[in-house]
ZADO-1210 file (C-alpha; in nm, 4 decimals, padded with zeros to 6 digits):
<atoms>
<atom x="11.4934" y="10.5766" z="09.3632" code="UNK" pos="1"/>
<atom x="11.7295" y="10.8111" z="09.4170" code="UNK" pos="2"/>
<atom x="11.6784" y="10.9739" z="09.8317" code="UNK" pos="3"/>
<atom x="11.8118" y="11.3436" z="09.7071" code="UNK" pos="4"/>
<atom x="11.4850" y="11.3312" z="09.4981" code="UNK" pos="5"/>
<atom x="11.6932" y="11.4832" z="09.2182" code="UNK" pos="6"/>
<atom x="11.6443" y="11.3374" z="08.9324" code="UNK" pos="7"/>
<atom x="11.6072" y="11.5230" z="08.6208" code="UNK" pos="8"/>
<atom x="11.3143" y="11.2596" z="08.5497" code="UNK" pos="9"/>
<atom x="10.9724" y="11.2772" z="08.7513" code="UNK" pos="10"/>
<atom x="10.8862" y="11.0088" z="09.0041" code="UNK" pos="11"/>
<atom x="10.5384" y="10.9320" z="08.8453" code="UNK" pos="12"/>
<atom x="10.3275" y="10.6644" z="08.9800" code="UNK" pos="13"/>
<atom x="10.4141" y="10.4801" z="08.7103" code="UNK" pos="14"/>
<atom x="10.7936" y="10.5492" z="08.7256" code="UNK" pos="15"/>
<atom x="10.7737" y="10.4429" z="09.0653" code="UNK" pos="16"/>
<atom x="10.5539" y="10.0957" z="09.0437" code="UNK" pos="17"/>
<atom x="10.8251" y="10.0240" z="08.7680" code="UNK" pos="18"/>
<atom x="11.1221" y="10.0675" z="08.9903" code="UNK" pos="19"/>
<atom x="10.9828" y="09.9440" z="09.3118" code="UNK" pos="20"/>
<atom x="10.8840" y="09.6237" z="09.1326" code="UNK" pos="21"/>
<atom x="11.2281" y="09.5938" z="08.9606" code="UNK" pos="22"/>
<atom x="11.3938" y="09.6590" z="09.3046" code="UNK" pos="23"/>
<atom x="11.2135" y="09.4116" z="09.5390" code="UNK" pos="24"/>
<atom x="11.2368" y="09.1474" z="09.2735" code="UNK" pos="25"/>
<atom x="11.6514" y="09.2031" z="09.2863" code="UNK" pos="26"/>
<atom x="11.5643" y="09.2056" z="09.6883" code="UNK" pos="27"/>
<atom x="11.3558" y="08.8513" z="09.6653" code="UNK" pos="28"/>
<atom x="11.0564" y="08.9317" z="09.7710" code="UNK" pos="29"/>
<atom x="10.7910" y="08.7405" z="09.6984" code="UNK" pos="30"/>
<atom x="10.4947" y="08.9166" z="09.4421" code="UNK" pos="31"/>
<atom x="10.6980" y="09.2140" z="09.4092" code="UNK" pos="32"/>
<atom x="10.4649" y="09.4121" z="09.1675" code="UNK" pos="33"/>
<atom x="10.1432" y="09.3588" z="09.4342" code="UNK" pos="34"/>
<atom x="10.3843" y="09.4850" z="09.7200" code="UNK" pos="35"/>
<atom x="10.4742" y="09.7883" z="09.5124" code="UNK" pos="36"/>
<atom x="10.1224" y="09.8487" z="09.4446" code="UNK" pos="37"/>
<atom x="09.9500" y="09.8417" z="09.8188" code="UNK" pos="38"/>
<atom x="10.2842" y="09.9889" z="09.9666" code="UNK" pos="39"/>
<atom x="10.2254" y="10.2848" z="09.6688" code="UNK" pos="40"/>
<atom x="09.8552" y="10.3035" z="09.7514" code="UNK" pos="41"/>
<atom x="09.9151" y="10.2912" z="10.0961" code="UNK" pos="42"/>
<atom x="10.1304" y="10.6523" z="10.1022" code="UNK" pos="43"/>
<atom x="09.9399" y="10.7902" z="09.8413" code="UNK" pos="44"/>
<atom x="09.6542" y="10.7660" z="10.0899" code="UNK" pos="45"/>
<atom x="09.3937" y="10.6106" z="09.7963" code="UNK" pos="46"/>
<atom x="09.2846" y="10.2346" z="09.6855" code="UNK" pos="47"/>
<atom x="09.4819" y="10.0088" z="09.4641" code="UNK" pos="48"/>
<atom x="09.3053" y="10.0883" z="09.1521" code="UNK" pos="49"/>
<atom x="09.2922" y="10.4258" z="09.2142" code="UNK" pos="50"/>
<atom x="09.6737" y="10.4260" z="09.0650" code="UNK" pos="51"/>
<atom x="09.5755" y="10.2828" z="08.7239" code="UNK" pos="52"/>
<atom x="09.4052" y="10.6700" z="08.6721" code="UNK" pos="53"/>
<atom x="09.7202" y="10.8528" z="08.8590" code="UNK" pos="54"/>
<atom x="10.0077" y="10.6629" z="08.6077" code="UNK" pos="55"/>
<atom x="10.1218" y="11.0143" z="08.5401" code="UNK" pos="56"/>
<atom x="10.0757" y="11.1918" z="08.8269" code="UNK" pos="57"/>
<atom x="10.3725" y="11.2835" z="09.0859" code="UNK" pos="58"/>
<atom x="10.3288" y="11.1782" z="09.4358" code="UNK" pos="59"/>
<atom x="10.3733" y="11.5166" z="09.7298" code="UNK" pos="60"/>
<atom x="10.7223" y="11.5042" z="09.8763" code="UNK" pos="61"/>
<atom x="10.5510" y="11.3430" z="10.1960" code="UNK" pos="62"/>
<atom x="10.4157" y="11.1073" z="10.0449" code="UNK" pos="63"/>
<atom x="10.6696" y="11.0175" z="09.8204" code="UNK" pos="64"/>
<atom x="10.8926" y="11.0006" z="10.1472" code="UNK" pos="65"/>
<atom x="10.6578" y="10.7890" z="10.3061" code="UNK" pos="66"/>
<atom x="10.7079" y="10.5425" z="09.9805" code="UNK" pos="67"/>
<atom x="11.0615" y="10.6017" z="09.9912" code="UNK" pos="68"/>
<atom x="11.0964" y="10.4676" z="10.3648" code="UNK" pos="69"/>
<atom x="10.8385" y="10.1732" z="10.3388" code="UNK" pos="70"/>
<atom x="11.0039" y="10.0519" z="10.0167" code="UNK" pos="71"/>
<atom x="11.3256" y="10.0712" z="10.2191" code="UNK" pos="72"/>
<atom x="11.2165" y="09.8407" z="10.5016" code="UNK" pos="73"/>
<atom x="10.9957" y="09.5898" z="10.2645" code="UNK" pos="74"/>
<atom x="11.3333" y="09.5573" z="10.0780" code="UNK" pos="75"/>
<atom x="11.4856" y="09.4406" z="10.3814" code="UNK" pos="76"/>
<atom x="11.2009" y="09.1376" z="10.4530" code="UNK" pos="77"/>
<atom x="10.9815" y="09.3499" z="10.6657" code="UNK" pos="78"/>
<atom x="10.6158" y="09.1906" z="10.5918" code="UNK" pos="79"/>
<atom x="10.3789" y="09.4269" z="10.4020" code="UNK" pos="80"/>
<atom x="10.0958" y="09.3928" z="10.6305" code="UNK" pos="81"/>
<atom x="10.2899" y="09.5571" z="10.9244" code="UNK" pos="82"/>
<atom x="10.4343" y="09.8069" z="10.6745" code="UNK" pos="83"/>
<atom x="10.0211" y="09.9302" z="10.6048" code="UNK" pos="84"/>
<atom x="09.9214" y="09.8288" z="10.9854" code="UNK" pos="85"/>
<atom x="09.6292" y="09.6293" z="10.8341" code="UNK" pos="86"/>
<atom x="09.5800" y="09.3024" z="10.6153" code="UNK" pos="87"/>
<atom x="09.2216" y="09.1348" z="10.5091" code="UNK" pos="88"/>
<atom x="09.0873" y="08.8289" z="10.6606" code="UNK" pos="89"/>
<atom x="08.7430" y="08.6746" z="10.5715" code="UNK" pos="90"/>
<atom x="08.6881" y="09.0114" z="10.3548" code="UNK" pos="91"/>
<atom x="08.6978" y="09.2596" z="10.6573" code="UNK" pos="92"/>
<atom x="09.0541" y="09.4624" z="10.7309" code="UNK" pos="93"/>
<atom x="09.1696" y="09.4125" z="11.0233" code="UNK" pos="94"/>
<atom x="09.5117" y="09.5909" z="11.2318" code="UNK" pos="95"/>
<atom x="09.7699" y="09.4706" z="11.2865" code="UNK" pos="96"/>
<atom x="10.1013" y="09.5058" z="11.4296" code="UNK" pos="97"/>
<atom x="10.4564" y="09.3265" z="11.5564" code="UNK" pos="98"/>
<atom x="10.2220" y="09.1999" z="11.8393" code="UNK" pos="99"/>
<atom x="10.0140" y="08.9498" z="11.6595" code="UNK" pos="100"/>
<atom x="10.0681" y="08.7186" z="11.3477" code="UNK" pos="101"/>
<atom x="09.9495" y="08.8345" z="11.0352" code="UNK" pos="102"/>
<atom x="09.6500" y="08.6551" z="10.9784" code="UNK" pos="103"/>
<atom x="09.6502" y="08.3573" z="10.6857" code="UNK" pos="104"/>
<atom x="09.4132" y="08.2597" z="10.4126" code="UNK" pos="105"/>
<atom x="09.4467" y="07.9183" z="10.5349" code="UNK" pos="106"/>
<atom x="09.3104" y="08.0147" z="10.8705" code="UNK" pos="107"/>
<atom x="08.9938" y="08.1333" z="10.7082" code="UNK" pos="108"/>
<atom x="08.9147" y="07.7144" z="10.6958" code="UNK" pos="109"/>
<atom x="08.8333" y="07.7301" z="11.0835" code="UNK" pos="110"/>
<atom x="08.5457" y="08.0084" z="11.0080" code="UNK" pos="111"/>
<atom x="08.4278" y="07.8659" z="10.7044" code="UNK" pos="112"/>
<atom x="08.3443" y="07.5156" z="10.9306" code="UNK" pos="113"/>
<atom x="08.2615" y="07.6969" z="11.2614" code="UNK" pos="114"/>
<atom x="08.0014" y="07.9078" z="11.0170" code="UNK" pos="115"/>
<atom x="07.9106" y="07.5694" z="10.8319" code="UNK" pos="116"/>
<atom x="07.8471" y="07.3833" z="11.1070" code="UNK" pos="117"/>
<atom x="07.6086" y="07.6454" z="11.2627" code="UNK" pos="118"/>
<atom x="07.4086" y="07.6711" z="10.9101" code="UNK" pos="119"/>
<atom x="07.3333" y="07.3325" z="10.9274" code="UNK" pos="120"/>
<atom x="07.1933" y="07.3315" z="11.2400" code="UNK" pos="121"/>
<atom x="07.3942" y="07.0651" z="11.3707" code="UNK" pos="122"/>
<atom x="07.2972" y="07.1235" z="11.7703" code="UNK" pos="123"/>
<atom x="07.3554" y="07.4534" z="11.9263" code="UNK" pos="124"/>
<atom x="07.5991" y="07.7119" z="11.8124" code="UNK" pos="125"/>
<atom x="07.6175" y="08.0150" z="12.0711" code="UNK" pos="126"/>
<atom x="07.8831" y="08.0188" z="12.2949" code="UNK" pos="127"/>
<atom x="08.2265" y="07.9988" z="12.1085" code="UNK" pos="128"/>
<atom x="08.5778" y="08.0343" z="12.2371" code="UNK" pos="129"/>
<atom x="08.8811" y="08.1764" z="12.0231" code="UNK" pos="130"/>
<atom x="09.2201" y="08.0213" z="12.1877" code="UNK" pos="131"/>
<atom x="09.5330" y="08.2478" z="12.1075" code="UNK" pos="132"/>
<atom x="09.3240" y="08.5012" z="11.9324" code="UNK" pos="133"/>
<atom x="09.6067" y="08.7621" z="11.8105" code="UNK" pos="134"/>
<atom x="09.4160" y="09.0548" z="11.6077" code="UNK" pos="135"/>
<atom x="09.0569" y="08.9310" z="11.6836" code="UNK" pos="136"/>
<atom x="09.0649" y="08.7970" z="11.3096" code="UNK" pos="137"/>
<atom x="08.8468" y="08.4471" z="11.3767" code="UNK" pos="138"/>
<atom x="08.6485" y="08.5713" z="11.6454" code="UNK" pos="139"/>
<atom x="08.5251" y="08.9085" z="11.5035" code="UNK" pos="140"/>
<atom x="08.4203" y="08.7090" z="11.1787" code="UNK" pos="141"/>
<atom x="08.2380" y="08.4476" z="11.3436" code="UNK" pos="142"/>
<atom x="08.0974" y="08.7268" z="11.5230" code="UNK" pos="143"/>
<atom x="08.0021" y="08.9320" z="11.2216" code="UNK" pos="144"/>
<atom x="07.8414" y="08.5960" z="11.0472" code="UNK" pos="145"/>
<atom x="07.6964" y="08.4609" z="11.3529" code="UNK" pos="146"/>
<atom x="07.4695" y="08.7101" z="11.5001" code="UNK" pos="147"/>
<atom x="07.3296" y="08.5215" z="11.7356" code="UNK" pos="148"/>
<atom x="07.6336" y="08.3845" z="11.8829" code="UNK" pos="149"/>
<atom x="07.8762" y="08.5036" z="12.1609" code="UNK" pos="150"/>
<atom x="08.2097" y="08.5315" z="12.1455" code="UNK" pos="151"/>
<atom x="08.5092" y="08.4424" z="12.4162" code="UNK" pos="152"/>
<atom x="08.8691" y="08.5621" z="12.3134" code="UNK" pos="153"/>
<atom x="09.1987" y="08.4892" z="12.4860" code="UNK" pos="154"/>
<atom x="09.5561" y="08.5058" z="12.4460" code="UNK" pos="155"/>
<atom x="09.8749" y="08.5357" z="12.6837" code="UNK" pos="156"/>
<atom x="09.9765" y="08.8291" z="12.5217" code="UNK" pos="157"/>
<atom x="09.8260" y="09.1785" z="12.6435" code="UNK" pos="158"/>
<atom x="09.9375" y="09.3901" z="12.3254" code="UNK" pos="159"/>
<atom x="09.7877" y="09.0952" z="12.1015" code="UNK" pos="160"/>
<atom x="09.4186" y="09.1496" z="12.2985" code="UNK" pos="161"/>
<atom x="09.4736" y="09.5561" z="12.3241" code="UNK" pos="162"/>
<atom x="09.4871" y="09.4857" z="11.8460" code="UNK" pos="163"/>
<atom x="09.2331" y="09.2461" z="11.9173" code="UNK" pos="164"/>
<atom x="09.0059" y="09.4990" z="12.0935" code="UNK" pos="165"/>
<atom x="09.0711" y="09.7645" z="11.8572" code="UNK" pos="166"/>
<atom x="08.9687" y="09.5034" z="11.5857" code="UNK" pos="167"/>
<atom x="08.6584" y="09.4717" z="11.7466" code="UNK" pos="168"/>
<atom x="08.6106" y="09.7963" z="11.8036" code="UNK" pos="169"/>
<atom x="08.6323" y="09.8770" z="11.4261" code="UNK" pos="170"/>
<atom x="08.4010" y="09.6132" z="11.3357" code="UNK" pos="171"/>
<atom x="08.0469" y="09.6972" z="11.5336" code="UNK" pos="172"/>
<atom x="08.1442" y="09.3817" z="11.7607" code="UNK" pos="173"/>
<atom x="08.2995" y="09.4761" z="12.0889" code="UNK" pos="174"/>
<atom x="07.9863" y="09.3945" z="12.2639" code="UNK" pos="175"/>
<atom x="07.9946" y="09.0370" z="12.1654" code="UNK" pos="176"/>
<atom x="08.3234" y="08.9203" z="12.2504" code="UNK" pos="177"/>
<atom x="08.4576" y="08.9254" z="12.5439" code="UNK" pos="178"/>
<atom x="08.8525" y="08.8935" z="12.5759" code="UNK" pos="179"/>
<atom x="09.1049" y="08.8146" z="12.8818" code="UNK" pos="180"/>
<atom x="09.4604" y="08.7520" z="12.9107" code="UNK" pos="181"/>
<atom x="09.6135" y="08.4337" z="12.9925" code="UNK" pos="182"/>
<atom x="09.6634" y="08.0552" z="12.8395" code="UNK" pos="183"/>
<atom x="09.4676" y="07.8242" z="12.7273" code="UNK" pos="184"/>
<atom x="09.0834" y="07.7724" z="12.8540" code="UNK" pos="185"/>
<atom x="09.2369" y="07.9100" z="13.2159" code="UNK" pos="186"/>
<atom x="09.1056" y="08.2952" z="13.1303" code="UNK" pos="187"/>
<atom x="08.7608" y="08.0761" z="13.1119" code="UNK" pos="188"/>
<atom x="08.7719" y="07.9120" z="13.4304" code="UNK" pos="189"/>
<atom x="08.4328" y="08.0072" z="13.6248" code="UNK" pos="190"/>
<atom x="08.5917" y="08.1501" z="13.9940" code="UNK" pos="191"/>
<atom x="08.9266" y="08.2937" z="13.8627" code="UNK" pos="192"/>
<atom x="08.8110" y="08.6479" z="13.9369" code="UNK" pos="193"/>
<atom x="08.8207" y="08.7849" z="13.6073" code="UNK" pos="194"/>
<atom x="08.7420" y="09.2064" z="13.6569" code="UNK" pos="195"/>
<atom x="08.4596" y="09.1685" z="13.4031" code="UNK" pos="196"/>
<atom x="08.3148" y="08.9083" z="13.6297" code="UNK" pos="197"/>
<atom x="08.2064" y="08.5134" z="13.5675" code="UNK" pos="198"/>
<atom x="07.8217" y="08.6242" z="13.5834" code="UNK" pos="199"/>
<atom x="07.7479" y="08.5294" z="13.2278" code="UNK" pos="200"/>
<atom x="08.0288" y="08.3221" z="13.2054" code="UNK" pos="201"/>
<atom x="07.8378" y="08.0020" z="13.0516" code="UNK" pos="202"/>
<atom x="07.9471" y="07.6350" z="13.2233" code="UNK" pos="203"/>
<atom x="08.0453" y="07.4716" z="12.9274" code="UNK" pos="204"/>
<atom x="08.0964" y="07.5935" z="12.5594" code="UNK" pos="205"/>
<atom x="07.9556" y="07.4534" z="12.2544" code="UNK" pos="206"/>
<atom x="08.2652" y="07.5331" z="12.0504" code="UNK" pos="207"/>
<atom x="08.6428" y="07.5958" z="12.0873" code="UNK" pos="208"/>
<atom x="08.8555" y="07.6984" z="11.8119" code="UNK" pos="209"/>
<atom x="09.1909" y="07.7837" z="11.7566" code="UNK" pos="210"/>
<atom x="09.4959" y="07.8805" z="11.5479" code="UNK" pos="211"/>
<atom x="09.7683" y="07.7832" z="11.7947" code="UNK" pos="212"/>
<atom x="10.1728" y="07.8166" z="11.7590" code="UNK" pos="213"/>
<atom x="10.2511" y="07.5197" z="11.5961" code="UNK" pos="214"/>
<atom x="10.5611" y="07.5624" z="11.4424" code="UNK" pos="215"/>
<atom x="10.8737" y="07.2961" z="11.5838" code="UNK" pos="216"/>
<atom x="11.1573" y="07.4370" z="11.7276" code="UNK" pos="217"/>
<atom x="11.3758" y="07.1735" z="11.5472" code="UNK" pos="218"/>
<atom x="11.1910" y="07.3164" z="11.2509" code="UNK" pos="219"/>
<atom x="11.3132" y="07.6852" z="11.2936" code="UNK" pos="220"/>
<atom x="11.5372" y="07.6973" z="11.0282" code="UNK" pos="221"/>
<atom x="11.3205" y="07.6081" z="10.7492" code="UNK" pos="222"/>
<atom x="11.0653" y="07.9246" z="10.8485" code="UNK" pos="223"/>
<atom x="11.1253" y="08.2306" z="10.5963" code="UNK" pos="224"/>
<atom x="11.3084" y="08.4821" z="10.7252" code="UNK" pos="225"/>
<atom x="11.0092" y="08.7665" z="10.6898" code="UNK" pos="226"/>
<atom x="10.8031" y="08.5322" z="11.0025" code="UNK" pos="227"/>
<atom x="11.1274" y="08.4482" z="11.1477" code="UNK" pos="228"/>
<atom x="11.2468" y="08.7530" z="11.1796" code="UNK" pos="229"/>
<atom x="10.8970" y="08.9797" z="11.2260" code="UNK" pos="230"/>
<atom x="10.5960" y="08.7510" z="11.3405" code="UNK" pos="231"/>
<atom x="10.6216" y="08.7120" z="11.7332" code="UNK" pos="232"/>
<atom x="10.7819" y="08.3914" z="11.8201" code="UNK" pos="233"/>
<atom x="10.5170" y="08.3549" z="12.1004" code="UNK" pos="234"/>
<atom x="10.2750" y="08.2666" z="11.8449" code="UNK" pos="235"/>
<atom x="10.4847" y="08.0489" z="11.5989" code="UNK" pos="236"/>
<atom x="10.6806" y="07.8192" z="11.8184" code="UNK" pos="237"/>
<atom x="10.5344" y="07.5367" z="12.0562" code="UNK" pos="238"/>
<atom x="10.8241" y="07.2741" z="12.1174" code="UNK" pos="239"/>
<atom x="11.0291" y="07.0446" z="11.9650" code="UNK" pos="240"/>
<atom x="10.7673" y="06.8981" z="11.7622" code="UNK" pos="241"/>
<atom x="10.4920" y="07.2122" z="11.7786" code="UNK" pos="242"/>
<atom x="10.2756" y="07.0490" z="11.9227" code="UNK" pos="243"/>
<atom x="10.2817" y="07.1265" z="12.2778" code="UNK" pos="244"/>
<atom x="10.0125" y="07.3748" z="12.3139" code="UNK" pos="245"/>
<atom x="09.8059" y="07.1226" z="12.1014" code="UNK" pos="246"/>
<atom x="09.8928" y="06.8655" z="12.3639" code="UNK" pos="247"/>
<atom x="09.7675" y="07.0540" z="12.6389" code="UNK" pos="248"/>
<atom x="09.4682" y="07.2381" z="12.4763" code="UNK" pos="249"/>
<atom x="09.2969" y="06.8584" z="12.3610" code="UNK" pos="250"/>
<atom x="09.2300" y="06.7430" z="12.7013" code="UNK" pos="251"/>
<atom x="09.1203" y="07.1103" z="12.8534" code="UNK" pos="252"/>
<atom x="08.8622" y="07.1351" z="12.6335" code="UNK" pos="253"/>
<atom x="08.7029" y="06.8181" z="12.7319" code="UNK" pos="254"/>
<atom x="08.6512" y="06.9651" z="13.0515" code="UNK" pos="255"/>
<atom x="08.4803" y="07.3282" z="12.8904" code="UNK" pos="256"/>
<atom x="08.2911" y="07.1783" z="12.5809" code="UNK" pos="257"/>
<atom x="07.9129" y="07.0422" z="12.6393" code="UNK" pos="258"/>
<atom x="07.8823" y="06.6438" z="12.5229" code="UNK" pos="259"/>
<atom x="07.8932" y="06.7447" z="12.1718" code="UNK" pos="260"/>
<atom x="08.0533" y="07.0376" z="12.0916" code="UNK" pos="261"/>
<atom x="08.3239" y="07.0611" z="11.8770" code="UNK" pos="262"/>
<atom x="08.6891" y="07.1823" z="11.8963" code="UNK" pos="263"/>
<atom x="08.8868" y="07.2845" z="11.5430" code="UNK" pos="264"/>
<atom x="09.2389" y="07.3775" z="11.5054" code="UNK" pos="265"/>
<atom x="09.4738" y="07.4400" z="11.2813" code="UNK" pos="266"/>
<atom x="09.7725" y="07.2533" z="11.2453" code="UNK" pos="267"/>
<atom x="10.1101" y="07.2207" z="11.0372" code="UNK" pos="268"/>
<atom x="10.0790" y="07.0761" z="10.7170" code="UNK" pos="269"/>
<atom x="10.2448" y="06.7447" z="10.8291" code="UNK" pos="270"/>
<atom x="10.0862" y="06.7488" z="11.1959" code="UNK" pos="271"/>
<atom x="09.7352" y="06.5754" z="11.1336" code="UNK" pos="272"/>
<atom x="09.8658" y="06.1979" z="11.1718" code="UNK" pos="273"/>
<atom x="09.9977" y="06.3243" z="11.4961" code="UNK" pos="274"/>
<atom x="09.7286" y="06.5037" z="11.6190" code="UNK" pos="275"/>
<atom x="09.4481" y="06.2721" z="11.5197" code="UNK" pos="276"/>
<atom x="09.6439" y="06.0164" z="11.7382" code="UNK" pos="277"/>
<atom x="09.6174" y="06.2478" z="12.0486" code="UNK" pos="278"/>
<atom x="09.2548" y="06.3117" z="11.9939" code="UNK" pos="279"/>
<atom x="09.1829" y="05.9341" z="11.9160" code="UNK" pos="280"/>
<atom x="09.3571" y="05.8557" z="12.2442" code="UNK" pos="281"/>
<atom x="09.1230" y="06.1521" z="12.4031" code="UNK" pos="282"/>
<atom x="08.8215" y="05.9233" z="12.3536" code="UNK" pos="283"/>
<atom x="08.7131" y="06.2284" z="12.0713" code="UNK" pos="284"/>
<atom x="08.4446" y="06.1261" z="11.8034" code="UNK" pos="285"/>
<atom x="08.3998" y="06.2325" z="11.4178" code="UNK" pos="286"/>
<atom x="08.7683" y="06.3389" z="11.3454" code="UNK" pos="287"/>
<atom x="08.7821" y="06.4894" z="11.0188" code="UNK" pos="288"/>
<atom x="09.0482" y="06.6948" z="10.8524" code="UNK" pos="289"/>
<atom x="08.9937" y="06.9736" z="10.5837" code="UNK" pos="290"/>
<atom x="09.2613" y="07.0369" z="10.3125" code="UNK" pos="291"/>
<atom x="09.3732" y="07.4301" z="10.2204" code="UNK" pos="292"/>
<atom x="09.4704" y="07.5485" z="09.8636" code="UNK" pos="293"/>
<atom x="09.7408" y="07.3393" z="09.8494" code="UNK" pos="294"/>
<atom x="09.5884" y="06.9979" z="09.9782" code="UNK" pos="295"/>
<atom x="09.7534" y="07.0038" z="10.3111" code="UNK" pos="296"/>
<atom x="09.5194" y="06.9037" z="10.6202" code="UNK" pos="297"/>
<atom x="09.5225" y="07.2255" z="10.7284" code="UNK" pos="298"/>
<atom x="09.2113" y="07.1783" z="10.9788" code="UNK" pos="299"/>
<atom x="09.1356" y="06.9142" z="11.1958" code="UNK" pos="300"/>
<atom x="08.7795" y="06.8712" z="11.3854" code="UNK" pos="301"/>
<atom x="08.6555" y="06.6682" z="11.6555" code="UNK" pos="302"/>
<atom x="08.3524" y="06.6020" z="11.9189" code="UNK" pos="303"/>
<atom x="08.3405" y="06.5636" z="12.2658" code="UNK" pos="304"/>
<atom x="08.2250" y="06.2542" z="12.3345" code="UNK" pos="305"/>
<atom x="07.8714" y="06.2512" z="12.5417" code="UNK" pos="306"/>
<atom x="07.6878" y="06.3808" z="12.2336" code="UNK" pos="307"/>
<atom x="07.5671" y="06.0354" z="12.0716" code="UNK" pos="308"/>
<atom x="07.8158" y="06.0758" z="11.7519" code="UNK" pos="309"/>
<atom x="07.8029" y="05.7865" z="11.5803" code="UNK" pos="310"/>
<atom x="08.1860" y="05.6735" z="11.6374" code="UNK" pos="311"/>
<atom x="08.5073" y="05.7908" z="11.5423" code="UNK" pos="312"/>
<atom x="08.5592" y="05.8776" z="11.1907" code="UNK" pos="313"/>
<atom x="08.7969" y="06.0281" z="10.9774" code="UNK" pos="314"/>
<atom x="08.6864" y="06.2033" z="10.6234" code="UNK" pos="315"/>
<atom x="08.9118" y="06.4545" z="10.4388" code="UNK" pos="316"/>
<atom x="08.7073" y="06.7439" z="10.2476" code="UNK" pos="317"/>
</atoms>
C-alpha cells in the first residue's frame, strides 16, 4: 500500500482487503483476511458486512490513513483488539486497552457454569465476586444474565478497574457491581475502610470466580510474541509454575464463601492435576473440571466444605 497514496490504481475496499490480507499473511499473523476485514471496518467507521456492498468504493484520505497506520502496527504483532479498542465476550463488546488482557473465548466457560449453576437452582446465587477482573468482561455478563444477583469486582491494577468501570458503564450495569483496587479477596475484607463503605458489604459470598495470571515464568518463552509483547505481564505471569496467585486465592476463599458456595477458575491447560491437588488438600468437595474447544481442562470448580456435598468428586464435562 503504497504511503504517497499515488498509485495510478484506486485503493478500493476490495483492492485493499486483497493487499492487507496478502501482507499480514507475509507478516504471520494469524487469520489474516478476518484482521483485514475488522481493521478495514473499523476506519471505515461501518460493520463487517457492510464492506461486501462497498467492494468498489474508495475509502476518504482519513480514513484510508487511519487503515494505513493500523495495518502498519497489526503487521508488527500488535493484537487487533487494542488496534479497534474493543473485542466481544459472551456476545456484548466490551473496551479494552494495554491495561487489561484481551478477554478469551475460553474464559466464557466460567460464565456459562456460574449462569448454569444459578439456573438450576442449586442453593443461593446472589452475591458473586470477580478476582482480577481486567475489562469487567465476567462480571458485567453475569451481571447482565443474572438480574437478581450482585456483583463484587477487584483487581490490583487501577487502569484495569477505570476499563472495567467504563465497561460497566456501557452496559446498563454500573449499579450492580461494585469494584475496588487491591489483591485477592483483601478489597473484600469487612473493616478495611473502603470509601464506598462495608455497609452492604455481605459476610460471606456465595460465589468467587476468577481468571487469574497463570502463566509460568519458566514458561515465558513459549507465549506468542503478540501477549508477550502487548498483554500486561501483571495479568499473565504468577511464578515459576503460575500458580502462585492460585495458591494463595484457594485458602482465602474458604474464609469469604458461605458452607457451600462455590469458587471456579481458570487454569493453564496442563494445571488441573496440580490444582485439584491443592484444593483436595483444602478439604474442598465436588471438584470437577470443564474442557474448552480444544479438550483442555480449562475450568476447574469446587465447594466449600460445610454445605453437606456429598464428598469429593471429580467429573470432566
Amino acid at each position: 500500500m503504497e504511503a504517497s497514496g499515488k498509485s495510478t490504481t484506486a485503493w478500493t475496499v476490495e483492492r485493499l482487503l486483497g493487499w492487507t490480507r496478502e501482507h499480514l499473511t507475509r507478516r504471520g499473523i494469524e487469520s489474516p483476511r478476518l484482521c483485514a476485514e475488522i481493521l478495514l471496518a473499523d476506519a471505515l467507521r461501518c460493520e463487517r458486512i457492510q464492506l461486501y456492498a462497498r467492494h468498489d468504493s474508495t475509502p476518504e484520505p482519513d480514513a484510508l490513513s487511519r487503515f494505513r497506520e493500523v495495518v502498519r502496527r497489526a503487521g508488527e504483532g500488535a493484537p487487533i483488539a487494542y488496534l479497534t479498542g474493543r473485542k466481544e465476550f459472551y456476545s456484548l463488546a466490551f473496551e479494552v486497552n494495554s491495561d487489561v488482557l484481551i478477554p478469551r473465548p475460553e474464559t466464557e466457560l466460567l460464565v456459562e457454569r456460574v449462569i448454569h449453576r444459578a439456573r438450576r437452582g442449586e442453593g443461593p446465587i446472589r452475591d458473586i465476586v470477580d478476582v482480577g477482573t481486567g475489562s469487567g468482561c465476567i462480571a458485567i455478563a453475569l451481571a447482565k444474565h443474572l438480574p437478581e444477583a450482585r456483583l463484587f469486582a477487584s483487581d490490583v491494577s487501577g487502569g484495569a478497574l477505570a476499563v472495567a468501570r467504563r465497561n460497566a458503564d456501557k452496559h446498563g450495569v454500573a449499579e450492580r457491581v461494585r469494584y475496588r483496587e487491591g489483591a485477592l479477596l483483601n478489597p473484600w475484607t469487612p473493616g478495611r475502610g473502603s470509601a464506598d463503605g462495608d455497609a452492604a458489604l455481605p459476610p460471606v459470598f456465595d460465589v468467587i470466580v476468577s481468571n487469574p495470571p497463570y502463566v509460568a515464568t519458566a514458561a515465558r518463552d513459549l507465549v506468542a510474541r503478540n501477549v508477550l509483547d502487548f498483554e500486561p505481564h501483571l495479568a499473565l505471569f504468577a511464578g515459576a509454575d503460575g500458580l502462585d496467585v492460585i495458591r494463595a486465592l484457594i485458602p482465602a476463599a474458604v474464609q469469604r464463601l458461605r458452607p457451600g458456595g462455590r469458587l471456579l477458575l481458570e487454569i493453564g491447560f496442563d494445571q488441573a492435576a496440580a490444582v485439584r491437588v491443592l484444593l483436595t488438600e483444602g478439604g474442598w468437595l465436588g471438584i470437577e473440571t470443564v474442557r474448552d474447544s480444544n479438550r483442555h481442562e480449562r475450568v476447574i470448580e469446587a465447594q466449600r466444605p460445610g454445605g453437606g456435598g456429598a464428598g469429593a468428586s471429580l467429573s470432566s464435562d
